[in-house]
N, C-alpha and C positions, 0 to 999 in steps of 0.2 A: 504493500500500500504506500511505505512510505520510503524516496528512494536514498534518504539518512535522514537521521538522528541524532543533533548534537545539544548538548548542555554548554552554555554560557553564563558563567560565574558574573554577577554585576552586582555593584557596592560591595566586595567584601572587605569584613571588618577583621582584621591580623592581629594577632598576636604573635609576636619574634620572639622564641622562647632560646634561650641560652646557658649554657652548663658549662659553670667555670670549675678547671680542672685543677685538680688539689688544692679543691676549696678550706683545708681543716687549717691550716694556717693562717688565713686571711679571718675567716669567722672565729676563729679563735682570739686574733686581735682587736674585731671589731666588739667581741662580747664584752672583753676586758676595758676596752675605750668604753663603751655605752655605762659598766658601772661606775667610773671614775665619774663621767657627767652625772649619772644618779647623785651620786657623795656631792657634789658638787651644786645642787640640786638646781641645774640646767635643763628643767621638762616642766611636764607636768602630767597631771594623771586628766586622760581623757572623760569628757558626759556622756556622748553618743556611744556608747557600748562597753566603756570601760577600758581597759590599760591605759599605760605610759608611751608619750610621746617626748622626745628631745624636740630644742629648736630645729628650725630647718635653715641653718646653718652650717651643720657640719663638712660640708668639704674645703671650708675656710679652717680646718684644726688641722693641724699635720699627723692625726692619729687614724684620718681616714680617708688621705689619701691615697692610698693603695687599693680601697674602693673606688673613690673618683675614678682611675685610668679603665676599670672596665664599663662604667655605665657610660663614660665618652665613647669606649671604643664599640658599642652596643649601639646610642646612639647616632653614631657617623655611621654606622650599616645600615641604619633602619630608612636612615635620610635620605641616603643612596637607593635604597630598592625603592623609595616612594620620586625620586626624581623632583623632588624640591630645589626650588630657585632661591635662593638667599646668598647673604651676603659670609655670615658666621652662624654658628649653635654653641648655646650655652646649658649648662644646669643651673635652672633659674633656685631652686630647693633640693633640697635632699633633707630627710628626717627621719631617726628610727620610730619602731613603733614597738613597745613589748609589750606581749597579750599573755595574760595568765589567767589564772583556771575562770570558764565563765568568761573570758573579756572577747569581744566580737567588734568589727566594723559595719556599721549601716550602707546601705546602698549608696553609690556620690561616684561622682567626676571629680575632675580637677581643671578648673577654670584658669583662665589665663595661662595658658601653654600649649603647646600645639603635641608635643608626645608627653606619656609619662612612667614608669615602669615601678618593680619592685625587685628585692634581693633579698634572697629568704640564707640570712646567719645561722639560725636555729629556727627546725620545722619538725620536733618530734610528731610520731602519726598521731593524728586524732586534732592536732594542734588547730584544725580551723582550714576548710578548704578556700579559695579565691570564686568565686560565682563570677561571671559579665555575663550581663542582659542584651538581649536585642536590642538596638538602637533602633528602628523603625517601628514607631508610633501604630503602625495601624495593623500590622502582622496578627495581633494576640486578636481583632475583632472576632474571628472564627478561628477555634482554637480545635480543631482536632483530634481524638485520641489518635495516637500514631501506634503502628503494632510491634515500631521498634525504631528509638530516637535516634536519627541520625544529624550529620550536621543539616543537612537539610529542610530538616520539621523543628529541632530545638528551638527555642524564645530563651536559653540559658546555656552559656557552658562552665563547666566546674574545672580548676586544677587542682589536684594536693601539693601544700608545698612541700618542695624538697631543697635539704641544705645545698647549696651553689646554685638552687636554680636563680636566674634573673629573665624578668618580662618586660617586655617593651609593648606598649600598647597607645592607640591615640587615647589622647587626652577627656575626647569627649564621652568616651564609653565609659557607659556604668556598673560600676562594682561593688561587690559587696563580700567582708568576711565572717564567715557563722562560727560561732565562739568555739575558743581556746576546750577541746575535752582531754589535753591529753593529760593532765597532771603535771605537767612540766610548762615553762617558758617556751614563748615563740616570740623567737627577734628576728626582725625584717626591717626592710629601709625603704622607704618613698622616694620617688625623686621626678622631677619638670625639666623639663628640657623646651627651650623659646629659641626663637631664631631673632638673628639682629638684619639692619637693612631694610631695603623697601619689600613687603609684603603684602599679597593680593591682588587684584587685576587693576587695569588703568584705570576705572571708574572707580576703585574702592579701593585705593593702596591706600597703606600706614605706614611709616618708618616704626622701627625698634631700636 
């Protein structure tokens, strides 16, 4: 009847997933950096779901630079497969986050940035998996039972974290993490990445 049949993937939404390799060294520093800031008492304790947050300032200490050089070299990949026109990229934030027993993140974006990612230090199992939601508003009107979730019928996809993983995702996409069960701490690090220069088409640039 029909003489092919192709599939054409439009709008899709990427996640760059990356696994940095003998990661025990690097999260081992970053663990020991994050309690000195605790002592220090450079955070605070989160409303929206509970844990500790640090400033998001850290790649300005020299305790976590050795972070910094992969979430640049993460971000200049992601830049490159999307063919972005700019001038430069920065990480506008970077901030840990530690979840214990019970402590969860509500669903949100991160405004004012165009990528943003995480870096899971510590993810014992159970620790609280990563959700992102469909971004297109009108998908869930007729929601289907499906006889078996593929990427193609989800409204949600889940990752568990794992130590060294790192994610790079746009910024607009909405996430969400379901509480801390594993009896143990889970430290992970936030971070925004902006572009400097003229941004946007001729009728609607902005410098940065």
């Amino acid at each position: 009847m029909f003489a092919t049949t192709d599939i054409e993937e439009i709008f899709p939404s990427c996640l760059w997933m990356h696994e940095v390799a003998d990661c025990g060294p690097l999260n081992d520093g970053l663990s020991e950096a994050i309690r000195a800031l605790q002592a220090e008492g450079a955070g605070h304790k989160r409303s929206d779901g509970g844990g500790w947050t640090s400033k998001a300032d850290l790649l300005e200490r020299d305790a976590f630079m050795p972070l910094s050089e992969y979430l640049v070299k993460a971000a200049e990949g992601v830049l490159y497969f999307l063919q972005f026109e700019y001038e430069h990229f920065y990480i506008s934030e970077c901030w840990a986050n530690l979840n214990l027993e019970g402590d969860a993140h509500p669903r949100h974006n991160h405004p004012n940035s165009i990528l943003s990612g995480v870096y899971y230090a510590r993810a014992p199992k159970s620790c609280g998996d990563i959700t992102f939601y469909d971004p297109r508003p009108q998908a869930t009107i007729i929601h289907p039972a499906a006889k078996e979730t593929t990427t193609y019928n989800a409204h949600r996809h889940v990752v568990q974290p794992r130590e060294g993983l790192l994610i790079v995702f746009p910024s607009w996409l909405e996430h969400g993490v379901d509480p801390n069960a594993s009896g143990a701490d889970r430290l992970s690090f936030s971070f925004n990445v902006m572009l400097t220069g003229e941004i946007g088409y001729e009728t609607g640039k902005f410098i940065v």
